[in-house]
C-alpha positions in Angstrom: 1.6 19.9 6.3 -0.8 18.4 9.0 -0.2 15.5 11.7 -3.3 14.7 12.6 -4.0 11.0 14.9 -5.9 8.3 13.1 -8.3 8.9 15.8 -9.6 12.6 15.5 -12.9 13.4 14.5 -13.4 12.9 11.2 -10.1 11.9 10.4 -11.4 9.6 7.5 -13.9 12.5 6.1 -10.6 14.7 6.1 -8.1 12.7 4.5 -10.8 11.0 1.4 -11.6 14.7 1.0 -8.0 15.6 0.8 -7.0 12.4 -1.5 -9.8 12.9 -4.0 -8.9 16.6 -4.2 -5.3 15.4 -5.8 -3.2 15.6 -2.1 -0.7 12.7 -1.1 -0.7 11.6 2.5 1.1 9.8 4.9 -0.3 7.1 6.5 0.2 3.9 9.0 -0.2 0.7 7.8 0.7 -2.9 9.6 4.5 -2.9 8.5 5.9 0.3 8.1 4.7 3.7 7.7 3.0 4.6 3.8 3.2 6.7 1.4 0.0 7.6 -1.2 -2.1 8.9 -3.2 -5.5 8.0 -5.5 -4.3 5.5 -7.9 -5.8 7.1 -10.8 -3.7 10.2 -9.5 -0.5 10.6 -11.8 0.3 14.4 -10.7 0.1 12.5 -7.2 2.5 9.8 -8.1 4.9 11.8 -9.8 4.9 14.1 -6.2 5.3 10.7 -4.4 8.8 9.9 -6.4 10.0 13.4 -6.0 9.3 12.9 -2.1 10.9 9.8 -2.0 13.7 10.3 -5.1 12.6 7.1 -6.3 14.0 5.4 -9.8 11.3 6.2 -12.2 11.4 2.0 -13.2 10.3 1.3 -9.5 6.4 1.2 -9.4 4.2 1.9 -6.9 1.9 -0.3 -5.1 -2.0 -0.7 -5.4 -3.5 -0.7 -1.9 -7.2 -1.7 -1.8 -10.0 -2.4 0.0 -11.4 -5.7 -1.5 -10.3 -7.8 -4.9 -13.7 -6.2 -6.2 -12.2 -2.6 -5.9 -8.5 -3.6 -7.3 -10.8 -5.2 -10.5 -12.1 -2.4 -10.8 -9.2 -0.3 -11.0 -7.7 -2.7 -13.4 -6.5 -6.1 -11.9 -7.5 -9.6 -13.2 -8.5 -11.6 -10.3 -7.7 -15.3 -10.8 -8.5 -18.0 -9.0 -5.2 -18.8 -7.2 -5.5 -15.0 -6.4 -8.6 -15.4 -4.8 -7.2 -18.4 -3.2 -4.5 -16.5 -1.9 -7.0 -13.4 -0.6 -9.2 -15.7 1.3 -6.3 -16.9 3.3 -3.9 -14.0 3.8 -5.8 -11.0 3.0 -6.1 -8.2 4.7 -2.5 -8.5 6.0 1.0 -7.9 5.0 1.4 -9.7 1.2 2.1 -7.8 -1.9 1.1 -9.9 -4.9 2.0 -8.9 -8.1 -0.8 -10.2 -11.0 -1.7 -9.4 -14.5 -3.3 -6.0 -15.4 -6.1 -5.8 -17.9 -4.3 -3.1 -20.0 -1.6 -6.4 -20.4 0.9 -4.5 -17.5 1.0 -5.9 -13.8 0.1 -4.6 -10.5 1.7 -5.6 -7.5 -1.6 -5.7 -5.0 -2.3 -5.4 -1.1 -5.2 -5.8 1.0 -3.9 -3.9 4.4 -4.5 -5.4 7.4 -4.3 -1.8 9.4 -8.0 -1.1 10.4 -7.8 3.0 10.1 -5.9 2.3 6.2 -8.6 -0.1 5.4 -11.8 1.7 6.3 -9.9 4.6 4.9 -10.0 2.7 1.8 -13.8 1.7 1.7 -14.4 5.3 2.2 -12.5 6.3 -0.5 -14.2 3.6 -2.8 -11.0 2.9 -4.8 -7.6 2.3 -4.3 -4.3 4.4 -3.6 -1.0 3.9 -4.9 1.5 3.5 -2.5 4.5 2.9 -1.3 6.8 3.3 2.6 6.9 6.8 3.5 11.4 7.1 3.4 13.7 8.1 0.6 13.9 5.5 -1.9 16.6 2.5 -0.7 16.4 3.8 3.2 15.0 1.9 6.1 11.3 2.9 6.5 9.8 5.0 9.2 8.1 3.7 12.1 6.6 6.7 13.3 4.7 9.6 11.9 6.8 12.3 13.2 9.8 10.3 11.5 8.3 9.5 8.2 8.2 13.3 6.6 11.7 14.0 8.0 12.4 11.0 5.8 11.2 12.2 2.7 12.8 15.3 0.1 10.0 17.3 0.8 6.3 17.4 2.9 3.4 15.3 2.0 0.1 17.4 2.6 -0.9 15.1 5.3 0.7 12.7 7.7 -2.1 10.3 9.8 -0.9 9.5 13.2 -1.1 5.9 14.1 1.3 5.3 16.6 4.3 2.8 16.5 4.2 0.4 13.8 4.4 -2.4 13.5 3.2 -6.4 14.2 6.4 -7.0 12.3 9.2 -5.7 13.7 9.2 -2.4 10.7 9.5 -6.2 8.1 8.1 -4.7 5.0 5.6 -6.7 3.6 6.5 -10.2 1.8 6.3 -9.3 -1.8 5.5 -12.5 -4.7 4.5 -12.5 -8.2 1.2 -15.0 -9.6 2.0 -13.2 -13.3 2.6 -16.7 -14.5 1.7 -20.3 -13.3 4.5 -20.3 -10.8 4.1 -18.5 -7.5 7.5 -17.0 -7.0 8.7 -14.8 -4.0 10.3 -11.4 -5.2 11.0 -9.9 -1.7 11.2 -12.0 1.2 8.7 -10.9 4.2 6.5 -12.7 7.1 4.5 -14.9 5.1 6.9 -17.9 3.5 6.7 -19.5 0.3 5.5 -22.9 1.6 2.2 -20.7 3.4 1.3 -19.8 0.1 2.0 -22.8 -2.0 -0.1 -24.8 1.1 -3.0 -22.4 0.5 -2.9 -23.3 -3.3 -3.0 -27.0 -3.5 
């Protein structure tokens, strides 16, 4: 396992290199610190719930880059999500929306500028989750996030302290039917996203 910081040289052509090549990496984001692979990865994710003993009924995350890439990876973008994206995108929201295979996704535009352009690099999205054993507080630190874990990821990205948040996770809601309902509370309330769809 590496620690590498986010600012090395050629950090970004490293870790898309290492991604697309099937590893699972450690990285900062703007709450807490991550924990992901390519989303079209499964050998990845089933590594990532082994790291993190996670219940096999808890999913993972879809971090992406824009609501063009997350269509593409399967998401149906509606208008209130778009609505949603234009106002609190990139930044620390998980919305969870309709899938085109008839599943749902629960989908983040990261606010973190290393995760993000790591993500336009990569041209699609990772799944992801925080970098702990499942139902533990998250790391906010690089060199405590793999001590966290039941096993090593193949890379952890260095980006400091986290977070804008106080180590908050990020507020999680579901738009799967006409009500926008909050499923994990976070720093962006109910009211701020009912304003934005009115």
């Amino acid at each position: 396992m590496k620690i590498l910081p986010e600012h090395s040289r050629d950090i970004i052509l490293a870790s898309v290199e290492l991604l697309h090549s099937g590893g699972v990496v450690i990285f900062p984001t703007e709450t807490v610190y991550g924990l992901g692979c390519l989303w079209r990865n499964h050998a990845g994710r089933e590594r990532i719930y082994e790291l993190k003993k996670r219940p096999a009924d808890k999913r993972l995350q879809m971090l992406a880059a824009s609501l063009e890439q997350a269509a593409a990876a399967g998401v149906l973008v509606s208008d209130s999500l778009r609505k949603i994206a234009a106002v609190f995108w990139p930044g620390p929201l998980t919305v969870v929306v309709p899938a085109t295979d008839g599943d749902s996704i629960g989908l983040r535009i990261p606010a973190q500028p290393f995760l993000l352009r790591l993500l336009e690099k990569l041209e699609e999205p990772l799944a992801a989750t925080s970098a702990n054993l499942s139902g533990q507080p998250p790391a906010s630190t690089a060199t405590e996030a793999p001590k966290l874990l039941n096993g090593q990821p193949d890379l952890v990205i260095d980006g400091g302290q986290v977070s804008t948040t106080n180590g908050a996770a990020s507020t999680v809601v579901s738009l799967t039917d006409k009500n926008i309902r909050i499923l994990r509370e976070g720093p962006i309330t109910l009211a701020q996203l009912e304003a934005c769809l009115l």
